[in-house]
Every structure is written in structure tokens, then in C-alpha cells.
N, C-alpha and C positions, 0 to 999 in steps of 0.2 A: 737609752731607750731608742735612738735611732738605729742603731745595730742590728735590732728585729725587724726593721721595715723591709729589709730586702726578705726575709724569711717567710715573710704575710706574701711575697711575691711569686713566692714557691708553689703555693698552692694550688694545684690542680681546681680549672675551672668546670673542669666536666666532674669532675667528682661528686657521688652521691651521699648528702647528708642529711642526718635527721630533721634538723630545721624545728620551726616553730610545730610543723602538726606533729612530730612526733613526741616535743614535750611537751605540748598538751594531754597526747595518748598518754605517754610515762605519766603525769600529773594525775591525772584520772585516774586512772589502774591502782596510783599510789593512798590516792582519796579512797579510793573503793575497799580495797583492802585493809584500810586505818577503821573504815566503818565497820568492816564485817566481825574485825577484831575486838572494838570495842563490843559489839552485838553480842557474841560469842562467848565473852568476859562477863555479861550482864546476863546470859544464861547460864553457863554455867554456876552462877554464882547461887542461883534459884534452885539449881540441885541438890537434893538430899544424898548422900553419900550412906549415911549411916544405913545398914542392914534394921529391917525392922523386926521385934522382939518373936520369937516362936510363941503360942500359949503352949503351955508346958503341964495344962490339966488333963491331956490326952496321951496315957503311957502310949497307947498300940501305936502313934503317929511316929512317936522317937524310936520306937523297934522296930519300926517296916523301915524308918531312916536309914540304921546303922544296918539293918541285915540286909538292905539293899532290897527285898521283897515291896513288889506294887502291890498296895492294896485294890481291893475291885472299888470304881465308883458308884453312887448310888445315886439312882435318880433320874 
């Protein structure tokens, strides 16, 4: 273990390091982003995926579908 004391002597005094505030930033940043994650997991989870069912008692709506023709709106 003494063999590294001279190498801790090495080290440039002017040199610029992160230090305490910068992991505190890293710390937060990492906090912030575990939150948004979970948040993000809790919404999509409230998403419906599934398509929802056509009514299928209207022929003219499935033939203006597939032949690609807009019907006019009404109203």
C-alpha cells in the first residue's frame, strides 16, 4: 500500500476536477431520469393498444374503405 503514495504525488495540483458539485449534478440528472422512467412505465401501461372493433352493419362504409373513394360528409 505504500508504493502508491508516491503516485497520489503525481497528481497535478492545478488540474480540473469534477469534485463534489459535479456528482451531485451526475446524482440528480440520474434521479431525474429513474423518475421520468418510471412515470413513462406507468403510462404507458394505461395505454390501450388494441384497435377498436369497426360496426360492420354499414356495407357502403367497408366499399368506400377498400375502393379507396371519400364519401361526402353530412352535416
Amino acid at each position: 500500500m505504500t508504493h502508491l503514495v508516491p503516485l497520489a504525488k503525481e497528481v497535478d495540483e492545478n488540474k480540473v476536477t469534477p469534485g463534489v458539485l459535479g456528482f451531485i449534478v451526475f446524482a440528480a440528472m440520474a434521479v431525474a431520469v429513474w423518475g421520468l422512467m418510471k412515470s413513462m412505465n406507468r403510462h404507458m401501461g394505461k395505454v390501450d393498444f388494441e384497435k377498436p372493433e369497426e360496426d360492420a352493419t354499414d356495407p357502403a362504409k367497408d366499399t368506400a374503405k377498400m375502393s379507396g373513394e371519400a364519401k361526402p360528409q353530412q352535416g
